[in-house]
PASEBA-1860 file (N, C-alpha, C; in nm, 3 decimals):
! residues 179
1> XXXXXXXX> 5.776/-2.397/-10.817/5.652/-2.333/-10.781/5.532/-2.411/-10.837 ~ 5.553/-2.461/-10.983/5.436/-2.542/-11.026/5.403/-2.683/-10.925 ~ 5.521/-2.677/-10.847/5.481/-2.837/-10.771/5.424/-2.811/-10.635 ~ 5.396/-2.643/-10.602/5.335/-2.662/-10.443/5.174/-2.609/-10.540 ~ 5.141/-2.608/-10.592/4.978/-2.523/-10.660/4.888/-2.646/-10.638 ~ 4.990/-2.841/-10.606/4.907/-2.967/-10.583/4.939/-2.990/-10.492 ~ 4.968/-2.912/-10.368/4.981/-3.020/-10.269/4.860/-2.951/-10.168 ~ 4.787/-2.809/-10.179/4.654/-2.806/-10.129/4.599/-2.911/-10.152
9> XXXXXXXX> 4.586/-2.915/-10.266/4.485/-3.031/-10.322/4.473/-3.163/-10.292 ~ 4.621/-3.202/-10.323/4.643/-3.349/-10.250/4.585/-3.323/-10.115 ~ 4.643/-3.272/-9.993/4.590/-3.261/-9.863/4.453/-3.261/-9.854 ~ 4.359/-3.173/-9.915/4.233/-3.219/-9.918/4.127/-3.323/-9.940 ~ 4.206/-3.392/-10.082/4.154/-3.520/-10.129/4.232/-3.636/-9.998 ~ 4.318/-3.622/-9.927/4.375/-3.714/-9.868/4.225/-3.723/-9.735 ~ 4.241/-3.542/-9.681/4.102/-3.537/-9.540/3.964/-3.640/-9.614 ~ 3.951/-3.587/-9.705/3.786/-3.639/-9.776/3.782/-3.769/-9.802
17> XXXXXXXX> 3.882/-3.824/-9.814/3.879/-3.957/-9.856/3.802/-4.059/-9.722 ~ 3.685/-4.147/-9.764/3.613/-4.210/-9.707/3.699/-4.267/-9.559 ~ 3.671/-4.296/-9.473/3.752/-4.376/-9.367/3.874/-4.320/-9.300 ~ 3.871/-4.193/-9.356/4.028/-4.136/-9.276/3.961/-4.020/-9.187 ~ 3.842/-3.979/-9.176/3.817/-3.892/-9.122/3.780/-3.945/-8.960 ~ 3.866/-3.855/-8.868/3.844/-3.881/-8.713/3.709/-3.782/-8.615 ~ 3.651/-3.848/-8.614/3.551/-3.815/-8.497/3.549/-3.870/-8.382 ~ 3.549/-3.728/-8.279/3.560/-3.766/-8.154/3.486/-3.663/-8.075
25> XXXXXXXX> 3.424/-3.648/-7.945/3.384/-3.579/-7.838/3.376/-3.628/-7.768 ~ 3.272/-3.527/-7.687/3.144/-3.574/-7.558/3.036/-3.534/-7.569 ~ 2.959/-3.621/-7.425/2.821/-3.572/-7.436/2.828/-3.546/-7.294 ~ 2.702/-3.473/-7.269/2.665/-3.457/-7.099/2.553/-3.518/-7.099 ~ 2.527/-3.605/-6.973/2.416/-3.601/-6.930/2.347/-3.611/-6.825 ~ 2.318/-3.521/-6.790/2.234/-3.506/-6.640/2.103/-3.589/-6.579 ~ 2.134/-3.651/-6.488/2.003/-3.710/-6.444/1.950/-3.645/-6.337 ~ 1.852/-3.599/-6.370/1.781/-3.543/-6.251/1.695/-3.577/-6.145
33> XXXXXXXX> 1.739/-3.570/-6.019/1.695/-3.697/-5.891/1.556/-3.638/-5.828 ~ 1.483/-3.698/-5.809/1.392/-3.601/-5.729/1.403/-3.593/-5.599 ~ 1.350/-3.462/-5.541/1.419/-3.437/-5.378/1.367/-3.515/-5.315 ~ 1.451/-3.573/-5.228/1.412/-3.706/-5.131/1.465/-3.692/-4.972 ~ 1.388/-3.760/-4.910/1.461/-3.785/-4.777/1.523/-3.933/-4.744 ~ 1.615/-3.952/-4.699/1.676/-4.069/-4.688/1.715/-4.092/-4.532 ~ 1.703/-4.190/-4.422/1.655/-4.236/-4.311/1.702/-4.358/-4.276 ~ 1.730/-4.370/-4.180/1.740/-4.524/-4.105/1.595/-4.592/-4.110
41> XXXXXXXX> 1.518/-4.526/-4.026/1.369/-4.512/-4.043/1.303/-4.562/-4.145 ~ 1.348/-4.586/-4.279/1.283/-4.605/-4.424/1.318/-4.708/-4.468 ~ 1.316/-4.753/-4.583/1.368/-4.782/-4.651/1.470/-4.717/-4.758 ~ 1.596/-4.782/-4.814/1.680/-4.699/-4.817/1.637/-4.624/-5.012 ~ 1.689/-4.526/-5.024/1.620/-4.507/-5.115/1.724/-4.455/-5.284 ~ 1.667/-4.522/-5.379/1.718/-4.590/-5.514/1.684/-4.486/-5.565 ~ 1.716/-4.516/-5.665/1.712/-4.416/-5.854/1.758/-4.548/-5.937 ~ 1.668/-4.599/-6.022/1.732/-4.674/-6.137/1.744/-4.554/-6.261
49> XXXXXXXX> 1.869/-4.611/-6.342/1.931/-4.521/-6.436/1.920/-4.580/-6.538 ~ 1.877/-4.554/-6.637/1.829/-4.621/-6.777/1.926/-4.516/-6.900 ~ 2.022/-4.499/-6.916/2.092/-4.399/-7.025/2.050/-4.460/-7.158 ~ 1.944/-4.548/-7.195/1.905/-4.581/-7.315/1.790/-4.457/-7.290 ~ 1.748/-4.413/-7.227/1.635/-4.306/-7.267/1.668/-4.184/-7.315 ~ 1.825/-4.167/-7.296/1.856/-4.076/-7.343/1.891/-4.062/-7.484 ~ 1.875/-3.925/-7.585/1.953/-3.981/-7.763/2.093/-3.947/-7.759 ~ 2.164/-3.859/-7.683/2.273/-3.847/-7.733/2.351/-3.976/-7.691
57> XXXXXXXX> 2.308/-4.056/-7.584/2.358/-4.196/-7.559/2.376/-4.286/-7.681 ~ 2.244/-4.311/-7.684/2.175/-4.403/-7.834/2.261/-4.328/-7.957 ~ 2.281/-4.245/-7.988/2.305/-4.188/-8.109/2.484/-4.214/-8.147 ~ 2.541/-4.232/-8.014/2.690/-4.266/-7.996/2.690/-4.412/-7.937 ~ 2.579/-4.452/-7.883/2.607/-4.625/-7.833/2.765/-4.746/-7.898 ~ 2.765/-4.699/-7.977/2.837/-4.837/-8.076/2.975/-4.722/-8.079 ~ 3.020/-4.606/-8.057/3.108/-4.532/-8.046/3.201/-4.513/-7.891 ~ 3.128/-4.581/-7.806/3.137/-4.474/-7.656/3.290/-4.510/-7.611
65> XXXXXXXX> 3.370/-4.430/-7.586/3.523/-4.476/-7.525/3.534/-4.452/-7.388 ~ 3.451/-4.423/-7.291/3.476/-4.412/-7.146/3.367/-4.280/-7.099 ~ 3.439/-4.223/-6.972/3.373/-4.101/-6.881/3.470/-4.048/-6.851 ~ 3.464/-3.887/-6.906/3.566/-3.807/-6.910/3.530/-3.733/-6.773 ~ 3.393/-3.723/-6.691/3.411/-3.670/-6.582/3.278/-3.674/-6.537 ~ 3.225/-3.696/-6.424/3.165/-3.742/-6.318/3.108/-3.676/-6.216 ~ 2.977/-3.599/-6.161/2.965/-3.545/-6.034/2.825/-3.600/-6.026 ~ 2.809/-3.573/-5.874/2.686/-3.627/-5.823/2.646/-3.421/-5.779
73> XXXXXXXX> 2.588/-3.391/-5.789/2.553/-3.223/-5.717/2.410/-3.206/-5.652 ~ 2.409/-3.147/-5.583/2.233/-3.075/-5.520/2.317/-3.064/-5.369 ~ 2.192/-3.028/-5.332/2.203/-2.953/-5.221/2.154/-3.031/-5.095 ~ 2.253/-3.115/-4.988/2.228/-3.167/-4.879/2.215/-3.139/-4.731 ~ 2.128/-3.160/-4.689/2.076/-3.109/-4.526/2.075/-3.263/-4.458 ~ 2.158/-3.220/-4.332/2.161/-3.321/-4.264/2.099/-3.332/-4.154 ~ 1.953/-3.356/-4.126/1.848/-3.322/-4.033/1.823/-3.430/-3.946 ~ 1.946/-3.474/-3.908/1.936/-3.574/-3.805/2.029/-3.504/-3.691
81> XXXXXXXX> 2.040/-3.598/-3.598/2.100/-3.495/-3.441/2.278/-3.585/-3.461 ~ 2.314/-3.627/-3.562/2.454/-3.696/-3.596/2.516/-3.658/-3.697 ~ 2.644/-3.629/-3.651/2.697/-3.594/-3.809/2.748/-3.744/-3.884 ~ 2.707/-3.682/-4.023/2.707/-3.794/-4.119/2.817/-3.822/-4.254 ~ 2.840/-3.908/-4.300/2.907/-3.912/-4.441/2.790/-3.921/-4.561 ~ 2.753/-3.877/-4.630/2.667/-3.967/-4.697/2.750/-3.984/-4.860 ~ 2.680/-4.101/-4.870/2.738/-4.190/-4.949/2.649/-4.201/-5.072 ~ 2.718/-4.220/-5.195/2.654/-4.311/-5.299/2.709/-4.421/-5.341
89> XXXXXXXX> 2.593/-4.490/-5.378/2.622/-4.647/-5.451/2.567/-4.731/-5.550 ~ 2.629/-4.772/-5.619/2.564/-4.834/-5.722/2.538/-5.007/-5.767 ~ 2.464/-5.068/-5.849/2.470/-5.202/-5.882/2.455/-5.197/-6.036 ~ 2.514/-5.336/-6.047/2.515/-5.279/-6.216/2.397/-5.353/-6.253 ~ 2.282/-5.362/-6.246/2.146/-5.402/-6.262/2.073/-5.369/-6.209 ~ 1.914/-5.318/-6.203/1.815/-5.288/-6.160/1.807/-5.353/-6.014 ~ 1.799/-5.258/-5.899/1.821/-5.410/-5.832/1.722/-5.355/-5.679 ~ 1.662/-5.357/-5.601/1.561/-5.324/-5.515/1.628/-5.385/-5.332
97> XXXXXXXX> 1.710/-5.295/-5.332/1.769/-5.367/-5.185/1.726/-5.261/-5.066 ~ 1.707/-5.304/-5.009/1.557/-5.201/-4.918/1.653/-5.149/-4.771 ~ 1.810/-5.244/-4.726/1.836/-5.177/-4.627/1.963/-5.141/-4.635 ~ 2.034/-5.028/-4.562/2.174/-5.018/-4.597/2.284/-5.148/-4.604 ~ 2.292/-5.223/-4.509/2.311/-5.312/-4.557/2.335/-5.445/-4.661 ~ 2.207/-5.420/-4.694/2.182/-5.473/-4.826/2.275/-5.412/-4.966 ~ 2.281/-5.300/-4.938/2.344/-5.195/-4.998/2.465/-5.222/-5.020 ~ 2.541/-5.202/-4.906/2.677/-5.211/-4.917/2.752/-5.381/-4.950
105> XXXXXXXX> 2.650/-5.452/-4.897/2.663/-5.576/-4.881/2.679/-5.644/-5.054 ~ 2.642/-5.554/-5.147/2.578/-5.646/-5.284/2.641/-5.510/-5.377 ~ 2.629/-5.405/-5.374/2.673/-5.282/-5.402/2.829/-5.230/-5.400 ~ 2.868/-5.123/-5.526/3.019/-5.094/-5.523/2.955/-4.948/-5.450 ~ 3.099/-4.888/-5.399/3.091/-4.770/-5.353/3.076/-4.664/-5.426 ~ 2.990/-4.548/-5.514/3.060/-4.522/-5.619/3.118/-4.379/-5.550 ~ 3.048/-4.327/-5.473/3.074/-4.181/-5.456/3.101/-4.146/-5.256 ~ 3.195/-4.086/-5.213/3.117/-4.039/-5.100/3.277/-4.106/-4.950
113> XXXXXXXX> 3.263/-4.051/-4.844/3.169/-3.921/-4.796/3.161/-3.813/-4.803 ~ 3.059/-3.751/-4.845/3.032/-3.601/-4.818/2.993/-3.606/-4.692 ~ 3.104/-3.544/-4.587/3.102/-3.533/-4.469/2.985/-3.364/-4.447 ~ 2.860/-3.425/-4.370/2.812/-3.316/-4.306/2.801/-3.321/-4.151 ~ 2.817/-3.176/-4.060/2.773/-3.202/-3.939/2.636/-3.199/-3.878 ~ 2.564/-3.268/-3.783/2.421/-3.221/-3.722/2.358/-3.125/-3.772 ~ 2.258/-3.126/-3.870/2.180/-2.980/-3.875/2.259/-2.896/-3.992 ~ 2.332/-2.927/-4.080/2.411/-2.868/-4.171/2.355/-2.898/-4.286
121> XXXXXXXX> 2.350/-2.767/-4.330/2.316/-2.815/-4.558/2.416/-2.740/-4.600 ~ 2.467/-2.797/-4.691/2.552/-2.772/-4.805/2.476/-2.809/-4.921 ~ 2.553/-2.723/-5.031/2.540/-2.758/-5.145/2.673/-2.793/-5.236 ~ 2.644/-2.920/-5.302/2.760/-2.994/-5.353/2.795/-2.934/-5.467 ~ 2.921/-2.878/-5.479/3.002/-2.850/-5.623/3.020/-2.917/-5.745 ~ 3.054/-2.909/-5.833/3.106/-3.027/-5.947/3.252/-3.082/-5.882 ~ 3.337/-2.952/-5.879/3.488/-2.979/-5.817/3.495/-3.080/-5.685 ~ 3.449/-3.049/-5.620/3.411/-3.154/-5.493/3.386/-3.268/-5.500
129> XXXXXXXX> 3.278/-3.271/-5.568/3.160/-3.377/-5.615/3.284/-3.458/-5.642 ~ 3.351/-3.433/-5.770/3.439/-3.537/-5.871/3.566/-3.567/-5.804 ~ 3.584/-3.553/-5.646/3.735/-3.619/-5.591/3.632/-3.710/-5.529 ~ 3.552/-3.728/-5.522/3.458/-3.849/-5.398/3.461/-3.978/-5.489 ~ 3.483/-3.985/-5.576/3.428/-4.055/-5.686/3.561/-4.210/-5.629 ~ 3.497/-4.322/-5.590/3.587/-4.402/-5.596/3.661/-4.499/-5.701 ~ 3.783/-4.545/-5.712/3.796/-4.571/-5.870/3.705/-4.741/-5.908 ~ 3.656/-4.833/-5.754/3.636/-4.938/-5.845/3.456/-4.914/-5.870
137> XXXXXXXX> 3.414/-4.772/-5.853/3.272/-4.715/-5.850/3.309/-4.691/-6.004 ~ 3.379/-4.562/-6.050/3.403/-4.542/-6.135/3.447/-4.643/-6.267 ~ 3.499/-4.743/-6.276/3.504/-4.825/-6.297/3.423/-4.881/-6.306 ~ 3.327/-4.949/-6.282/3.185/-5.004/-6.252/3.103/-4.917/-6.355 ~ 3.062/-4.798/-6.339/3.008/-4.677/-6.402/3.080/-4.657/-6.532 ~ 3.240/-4.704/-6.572/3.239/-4.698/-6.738/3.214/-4.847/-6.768 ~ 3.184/-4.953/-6.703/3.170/-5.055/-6.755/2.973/-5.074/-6.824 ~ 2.930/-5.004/-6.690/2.758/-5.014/-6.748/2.749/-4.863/-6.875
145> XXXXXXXX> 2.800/-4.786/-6.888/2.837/-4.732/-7.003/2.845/-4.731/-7.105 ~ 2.935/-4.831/-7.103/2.990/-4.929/-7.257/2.913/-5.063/-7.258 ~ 2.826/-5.092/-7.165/2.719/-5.220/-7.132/2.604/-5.178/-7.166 ~ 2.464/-5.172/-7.084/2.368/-5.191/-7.135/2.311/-5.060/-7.114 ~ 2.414/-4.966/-7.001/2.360/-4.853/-6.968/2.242/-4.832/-6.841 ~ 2.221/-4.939/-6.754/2.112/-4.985/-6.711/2.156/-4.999/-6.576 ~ 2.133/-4.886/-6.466/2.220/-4.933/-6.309/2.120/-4.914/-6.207 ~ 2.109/-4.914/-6.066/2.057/-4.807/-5.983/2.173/-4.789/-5.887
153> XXXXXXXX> 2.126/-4.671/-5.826/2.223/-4.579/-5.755/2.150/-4.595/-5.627 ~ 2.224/-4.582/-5.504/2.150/-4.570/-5.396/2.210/-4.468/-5.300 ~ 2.161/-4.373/-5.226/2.169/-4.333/-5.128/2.194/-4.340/-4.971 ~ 2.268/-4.357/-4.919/2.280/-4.358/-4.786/2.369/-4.333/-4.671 ~ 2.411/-4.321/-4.565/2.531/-4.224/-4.480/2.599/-4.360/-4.392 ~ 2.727/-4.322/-4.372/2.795/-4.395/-4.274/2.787/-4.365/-4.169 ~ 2.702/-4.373/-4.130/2.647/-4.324/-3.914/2.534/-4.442/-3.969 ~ 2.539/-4.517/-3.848/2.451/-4.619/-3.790/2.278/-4.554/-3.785
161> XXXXXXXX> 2.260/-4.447/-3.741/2.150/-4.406/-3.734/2.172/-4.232/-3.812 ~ 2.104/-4.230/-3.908/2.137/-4.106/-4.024/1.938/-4.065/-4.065 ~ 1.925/-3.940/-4.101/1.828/-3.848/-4.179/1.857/-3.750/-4.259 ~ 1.880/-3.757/-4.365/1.925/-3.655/-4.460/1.792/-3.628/-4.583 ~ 1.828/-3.523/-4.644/1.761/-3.475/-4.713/1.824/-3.385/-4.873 ~ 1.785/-3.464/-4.982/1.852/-3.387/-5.124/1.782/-3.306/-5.178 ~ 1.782/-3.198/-5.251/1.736/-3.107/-5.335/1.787/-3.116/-5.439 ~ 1.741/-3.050/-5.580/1.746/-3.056/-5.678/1.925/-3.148/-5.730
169> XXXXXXXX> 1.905/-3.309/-5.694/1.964/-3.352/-5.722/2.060/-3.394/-5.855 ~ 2.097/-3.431/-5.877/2.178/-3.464/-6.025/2.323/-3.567/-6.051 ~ 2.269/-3.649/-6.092/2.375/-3.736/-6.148/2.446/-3.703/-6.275 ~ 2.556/-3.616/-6.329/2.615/-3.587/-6.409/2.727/-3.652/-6.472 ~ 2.675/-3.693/-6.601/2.787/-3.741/-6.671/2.842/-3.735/-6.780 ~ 2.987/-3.720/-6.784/3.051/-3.627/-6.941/3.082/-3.756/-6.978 ~ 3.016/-3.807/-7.139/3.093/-3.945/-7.216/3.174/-3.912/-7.286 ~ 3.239/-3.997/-7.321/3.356/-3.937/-7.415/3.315/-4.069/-7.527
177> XXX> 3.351/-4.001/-7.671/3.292/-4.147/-7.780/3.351/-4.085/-7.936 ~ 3.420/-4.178/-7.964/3.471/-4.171/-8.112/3.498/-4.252/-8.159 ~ 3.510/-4.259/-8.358/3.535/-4.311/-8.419/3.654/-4.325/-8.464
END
């Protein structure tokens, strides 16, 4: 009996001891898109993503182990006379490519299609959202992550001639980061 009254103790001094202690989570972080219309008609239209503006980024930077989960969400109307896929995409640098083309041409796939018909709005789920997700997008997206954090995203549909429209958009992302 006198030999279990040290082994609380030991166990505790073993947790406290400098360098053995494990830290791990996540973070969320939401980017919030502003409502846009997106067009053949236009130019195609970007979001650059800067996750250095964020602190819980910065505060885990030198920790980060991947993306535990992923959605794009808001609410899409497809106000063209075609039904559409629409798509997201990304580059892993700031990058200003003005036509779909350009887009796909220089760009990974990251998300998509969210198949809508003529004249249809939906609003996108998380659950939904996160099967669209393609893996060499995803991929791409934990690499600028664990990089400089620094991408743009672009918008646009697989129909030749497309008009859509987003509402309270959002790029959501769960990090995962430990020591």
């Amino acid at each position: 009996m006198k030999n279990l009254r040290w082994i609380v103790p030991a166990l505790l001094l073993a947790v406290a001891v400098p360098g053995c202690v494990l830290v791990s989570g996540q973070f969320l972080i939401d980017f919030e898109l502003p409502n846009f219309a997106a067009s053949t008609e236009t130019v195609v239209t970007r979001e650059d993503v800067d996750l250095t503006t964020e602190g819980d980024y910065n505060d885990h930077k030198d920790d980060l182990k991947g993306l535990a989960d992923v959605a794009v969400l808001g609410k899409i109307t497809n106000s063209g006379g075609t039904d559409i896929g629409v798509e997201v995409w990304m580059t892993a640098a700031p990058t200003t490519y003005l036509t779909p083309t350009q887009v796909t041409t220089n760009g990974t796939k990251l998300w998509g299609p969210f198949n809508l018909a003529a004249g249809a709005t939906k609003q996108v789920g998380w659950d939904e959202s996160a099967k669209l997700f393609s893996a060499g997008g995803k991929a791409l997206l934990i690499d600028e992550i664990k990089g400089d954090g620094k991408f743009t995203i672009y918008a646009i549909a697989d129909a030749g001639t497309y008009t859509f429209n987003v509402d309270n958009g959002v790029l959501a992302l769960v990090i995962e980061f430990g020591k």
